[in-house]
C-alpha positions as a Python dict, from the first residue, in 0.01 Angstrom:
ca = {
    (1, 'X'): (0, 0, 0),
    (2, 'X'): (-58, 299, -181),
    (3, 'X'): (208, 553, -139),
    (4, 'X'): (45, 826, -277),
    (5, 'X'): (-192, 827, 57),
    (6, 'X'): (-33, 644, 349),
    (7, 'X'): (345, 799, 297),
    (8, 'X'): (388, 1050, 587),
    (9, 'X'): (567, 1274, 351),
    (10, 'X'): (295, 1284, 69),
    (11, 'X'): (6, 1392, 340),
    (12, 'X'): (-54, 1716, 274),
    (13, 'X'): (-274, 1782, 595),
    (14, 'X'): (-249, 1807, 968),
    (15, 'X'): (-548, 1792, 1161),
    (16, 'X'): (-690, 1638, 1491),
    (17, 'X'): (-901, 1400, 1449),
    (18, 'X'): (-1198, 1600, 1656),
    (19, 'X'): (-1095, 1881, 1350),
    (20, 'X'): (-1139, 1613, 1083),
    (21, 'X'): (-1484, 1516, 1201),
    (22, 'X'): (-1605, 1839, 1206),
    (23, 'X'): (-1452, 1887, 824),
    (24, 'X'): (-1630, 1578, 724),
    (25, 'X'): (-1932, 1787, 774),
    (26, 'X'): (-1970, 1964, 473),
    (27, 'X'): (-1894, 1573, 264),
    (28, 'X'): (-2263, 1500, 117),
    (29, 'X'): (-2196, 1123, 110),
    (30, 'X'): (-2389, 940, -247),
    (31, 'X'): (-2380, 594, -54),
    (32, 'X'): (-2645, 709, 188),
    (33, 'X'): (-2858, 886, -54),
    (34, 'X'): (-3126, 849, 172),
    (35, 'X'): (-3026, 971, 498),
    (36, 'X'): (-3051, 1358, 514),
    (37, 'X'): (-2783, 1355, 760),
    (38, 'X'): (-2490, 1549, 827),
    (39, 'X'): (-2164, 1348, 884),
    (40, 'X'): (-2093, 1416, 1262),
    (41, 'X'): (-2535, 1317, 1324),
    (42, 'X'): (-2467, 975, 1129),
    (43, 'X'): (-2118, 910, 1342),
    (44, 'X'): (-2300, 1006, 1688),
    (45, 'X'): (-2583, 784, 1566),
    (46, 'X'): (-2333, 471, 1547),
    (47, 'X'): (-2141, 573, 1808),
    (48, 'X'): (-2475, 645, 2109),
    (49, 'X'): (-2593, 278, 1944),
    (50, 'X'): (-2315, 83, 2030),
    (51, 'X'): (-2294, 315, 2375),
    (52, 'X'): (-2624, 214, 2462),
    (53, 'X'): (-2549, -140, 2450),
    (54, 'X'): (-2301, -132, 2689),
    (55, 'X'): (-1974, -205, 2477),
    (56, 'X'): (-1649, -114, 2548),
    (57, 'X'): (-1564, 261, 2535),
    (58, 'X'): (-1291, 216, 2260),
    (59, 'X'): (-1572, 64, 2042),
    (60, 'X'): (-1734, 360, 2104),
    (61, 'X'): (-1503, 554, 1977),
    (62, 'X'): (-1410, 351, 1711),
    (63, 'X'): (-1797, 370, 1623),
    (64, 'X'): (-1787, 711, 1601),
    (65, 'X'): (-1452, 746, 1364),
    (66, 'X'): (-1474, 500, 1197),
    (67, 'X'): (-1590, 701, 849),
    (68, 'X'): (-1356, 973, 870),
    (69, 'X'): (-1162, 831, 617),
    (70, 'X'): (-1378, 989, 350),
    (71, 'X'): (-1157, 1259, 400),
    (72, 'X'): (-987, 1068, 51),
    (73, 'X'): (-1285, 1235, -106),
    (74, 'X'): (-1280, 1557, 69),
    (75, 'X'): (-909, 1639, 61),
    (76, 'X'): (-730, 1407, -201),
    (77, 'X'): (-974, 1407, -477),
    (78, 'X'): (-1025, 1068, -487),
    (79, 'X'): (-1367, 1015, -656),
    (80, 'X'): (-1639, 831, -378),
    (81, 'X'): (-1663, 545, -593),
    (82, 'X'): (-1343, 513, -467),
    (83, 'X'): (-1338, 544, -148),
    (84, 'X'): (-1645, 343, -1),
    (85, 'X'): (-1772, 19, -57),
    (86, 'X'): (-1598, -349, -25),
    (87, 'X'): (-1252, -378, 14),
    (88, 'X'): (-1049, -686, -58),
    (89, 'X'): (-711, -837, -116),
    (90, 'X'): (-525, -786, -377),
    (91, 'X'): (-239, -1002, -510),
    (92, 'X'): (-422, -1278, -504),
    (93, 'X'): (-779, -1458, -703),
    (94, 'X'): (-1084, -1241, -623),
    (95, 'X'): (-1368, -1430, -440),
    (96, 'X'): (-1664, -1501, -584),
    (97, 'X'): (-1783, -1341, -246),
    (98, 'X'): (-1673, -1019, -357),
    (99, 'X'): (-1990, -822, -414),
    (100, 'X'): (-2048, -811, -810),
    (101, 'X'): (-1742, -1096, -877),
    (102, 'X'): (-1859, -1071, -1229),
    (103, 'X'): (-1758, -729, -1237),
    (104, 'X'): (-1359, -837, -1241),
    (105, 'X'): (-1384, -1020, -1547),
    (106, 'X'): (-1186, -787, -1723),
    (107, 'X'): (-935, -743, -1479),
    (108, 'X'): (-630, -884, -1590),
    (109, 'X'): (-505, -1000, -1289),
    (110, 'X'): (-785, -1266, -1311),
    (111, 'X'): (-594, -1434, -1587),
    (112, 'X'): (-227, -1394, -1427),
    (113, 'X'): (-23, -1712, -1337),
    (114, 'X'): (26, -1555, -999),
    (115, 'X'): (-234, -1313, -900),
    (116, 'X'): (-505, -1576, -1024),
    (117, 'X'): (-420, -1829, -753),
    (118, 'X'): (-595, -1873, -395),
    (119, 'X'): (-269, -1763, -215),
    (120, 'X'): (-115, -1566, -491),
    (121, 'X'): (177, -1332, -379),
    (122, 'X'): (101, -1444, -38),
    (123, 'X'): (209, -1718, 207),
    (124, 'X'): (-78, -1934, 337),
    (125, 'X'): (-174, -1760, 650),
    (126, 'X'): (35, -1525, 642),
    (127, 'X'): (-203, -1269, 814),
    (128, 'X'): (-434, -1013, 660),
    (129, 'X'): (-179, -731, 854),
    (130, 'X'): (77, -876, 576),
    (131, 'X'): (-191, -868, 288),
    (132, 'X'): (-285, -574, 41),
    (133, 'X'): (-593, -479, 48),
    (134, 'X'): (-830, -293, -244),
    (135, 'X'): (-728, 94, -105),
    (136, 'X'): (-1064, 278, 23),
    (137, 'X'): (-1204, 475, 335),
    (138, 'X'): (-1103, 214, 563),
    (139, 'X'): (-788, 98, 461),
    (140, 'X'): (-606, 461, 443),
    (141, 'X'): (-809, 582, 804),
    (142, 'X'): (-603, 252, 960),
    (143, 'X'): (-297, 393, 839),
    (144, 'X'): (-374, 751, 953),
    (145, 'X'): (-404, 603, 1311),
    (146, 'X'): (-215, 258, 1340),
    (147, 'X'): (82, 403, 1553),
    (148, 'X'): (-105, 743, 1586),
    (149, 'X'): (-345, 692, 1840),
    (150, 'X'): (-423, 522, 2165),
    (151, 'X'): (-679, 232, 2038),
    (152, 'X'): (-650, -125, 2053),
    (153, 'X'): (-566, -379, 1828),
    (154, 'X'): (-938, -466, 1826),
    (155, 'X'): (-1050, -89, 1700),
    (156, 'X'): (-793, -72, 1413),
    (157, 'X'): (-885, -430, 1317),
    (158, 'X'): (-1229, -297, 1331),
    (159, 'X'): (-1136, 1, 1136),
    (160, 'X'): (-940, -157, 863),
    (161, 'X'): (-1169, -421, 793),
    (162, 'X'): (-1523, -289, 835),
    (163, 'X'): (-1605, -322, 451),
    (164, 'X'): (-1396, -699, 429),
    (165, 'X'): (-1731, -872, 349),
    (166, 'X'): (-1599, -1134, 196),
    (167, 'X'): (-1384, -1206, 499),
    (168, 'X'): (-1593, -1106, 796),
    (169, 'X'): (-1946, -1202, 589),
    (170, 'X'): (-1863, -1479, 376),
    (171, 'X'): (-1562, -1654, 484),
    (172, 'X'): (-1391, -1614, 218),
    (173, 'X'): (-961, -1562, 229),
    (174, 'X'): (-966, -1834, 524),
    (175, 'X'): (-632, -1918, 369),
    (176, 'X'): (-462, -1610, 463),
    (177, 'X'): (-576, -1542, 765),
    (178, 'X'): (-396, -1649, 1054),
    (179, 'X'): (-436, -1686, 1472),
    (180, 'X'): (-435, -1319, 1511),
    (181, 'X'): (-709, -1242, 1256),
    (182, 'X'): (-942, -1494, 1379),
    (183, 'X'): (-950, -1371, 1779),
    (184, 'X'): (-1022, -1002, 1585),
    (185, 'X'): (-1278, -1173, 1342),
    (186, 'X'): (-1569, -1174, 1627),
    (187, 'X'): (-1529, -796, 1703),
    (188, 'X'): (-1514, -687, 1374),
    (189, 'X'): (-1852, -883, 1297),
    (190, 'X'): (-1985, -785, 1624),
    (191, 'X'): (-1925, -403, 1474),
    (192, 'X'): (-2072, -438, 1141),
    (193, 'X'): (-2441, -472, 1253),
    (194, 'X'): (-2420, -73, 1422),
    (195, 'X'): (-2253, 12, 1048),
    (196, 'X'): (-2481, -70, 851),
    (197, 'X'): (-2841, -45, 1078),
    (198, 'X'): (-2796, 200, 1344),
    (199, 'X'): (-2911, 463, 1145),
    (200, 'X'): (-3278, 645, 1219),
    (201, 'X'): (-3504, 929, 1165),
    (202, 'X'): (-3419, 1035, 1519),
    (203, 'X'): (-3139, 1304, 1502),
    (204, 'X'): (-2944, 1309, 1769),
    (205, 'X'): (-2847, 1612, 1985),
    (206, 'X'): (-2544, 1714, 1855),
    (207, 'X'): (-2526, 1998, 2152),
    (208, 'X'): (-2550, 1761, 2454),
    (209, 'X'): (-2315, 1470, 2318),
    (210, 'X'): (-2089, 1706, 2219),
    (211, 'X'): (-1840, 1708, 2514),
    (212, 'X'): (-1822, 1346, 2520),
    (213, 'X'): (-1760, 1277, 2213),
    (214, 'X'): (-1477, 1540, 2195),
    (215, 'X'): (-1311, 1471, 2540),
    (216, 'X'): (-1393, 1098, 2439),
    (217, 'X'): (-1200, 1157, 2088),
    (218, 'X'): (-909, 1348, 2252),
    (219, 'X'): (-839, 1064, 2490),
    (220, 'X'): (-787, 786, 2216),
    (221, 'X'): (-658, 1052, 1976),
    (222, 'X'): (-435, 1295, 2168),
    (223, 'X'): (-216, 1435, 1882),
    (224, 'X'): (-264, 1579, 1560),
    (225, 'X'): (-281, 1310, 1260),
    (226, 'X'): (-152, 1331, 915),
    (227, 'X'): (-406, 1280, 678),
}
């Protein structure tokens, strides 16, 4: 894990998580270069999406979250590059389902005895809660909350591995997986549709879903996080 971000100590800010949405605000986002959107609009628009289809209300919530981690680019100058986009283990041989796998050619941990291998510094199965992944949005929001915050194992599995493509997508890292990971695998793919497509020209009222959203986010979030 990376210390520098998920060591209680080392987080310099304490915020609620309604507080940290609001913050998120003023983020202009270069992945979604063509959504004029402000932060909170695009999270309501996931959020009133999944909502509207009748899943459970800590999917909702999770919907509505689960982006906040951007706050790596707001508040810890981490460059966006960063902080979006796959994530994957590390320790271990890259897939070739990684998005650009060409692109780690010149990593040298593609040539190490260990880190080269299918299982690398890993047990087989060991369970991706026991694996490293590649540090981004997702990966340091799960450790803001895991422990922090009344959702379910489902939500942070949702939350952690949102961008796992290669997992959730391809099938890839099969090997490390375990019993665990595969009864979250079908929520975390039934997620990633209302991440990547619920997004519209229609803005939603910000006003009206307002209360919900907060009394919704101060039920599953009740105390201040460290971010």
């Amino acid at each position: 894990m990376n210390e520098r971000f998920t060591a209680p100590e080392n987080r310099r800010i304490v915020k609620p998580m309604w507080d940290m949405v609001q913050h998120l605000n003023d983020l202009i986002d270069n992945s979604d270069p063509d959504v004029d959107f402000t932060q909170i609009e695009l999270a309501m628009q996931t959020a009133e999406t999944i909502r509207t289809d009748g899943h459970p209300e800590w999917m909702v919530v999770t919907g509505f979250v689960h982006d906040a981690g951007k706050a790596l680019a707001m508040d810890h100058g981490v460059p966006q590059w960063a902080v979006v986009g796959d994530t994957f283990p590390v320790g271990c041989a890259f897939s070739d389902r990684i998005v650009y796998p060409e692109l780690f050619a010149g990593n040298p941990d593609t040539t190490d005895p260990v880190y080269s291998t299918p299982n690398g510094i890993y047990e087989e199965h060991r369970g991706l809660a026991n694996v490293h992944l590649s540090f981004g949005h997702d990966e340091y929001l799960y450790h803001v909350v895991a422990g922090s915050s009344e959702l379910p194992g489902e939500a942070l599995a949702t939350i952690r591995y949102h961008s796992f493509y290669a997992w959730h997508r391809e099938g890839a890292y099969r090997n490390l997986t375990n019993e665990r990971d595969e009864e979250m695998l079908p929520w975390v793919q039934l997620f990633n549709p209302y991440d990547l497509y619920s997004k519209g020209d229609a803005r939603p009222d910000i006003e009206a879903l307002e209360p919900y959203y907060r009394d919704l986010v101060e039920k599953y979030f009740p105390e201040p996080l460290r971010w």
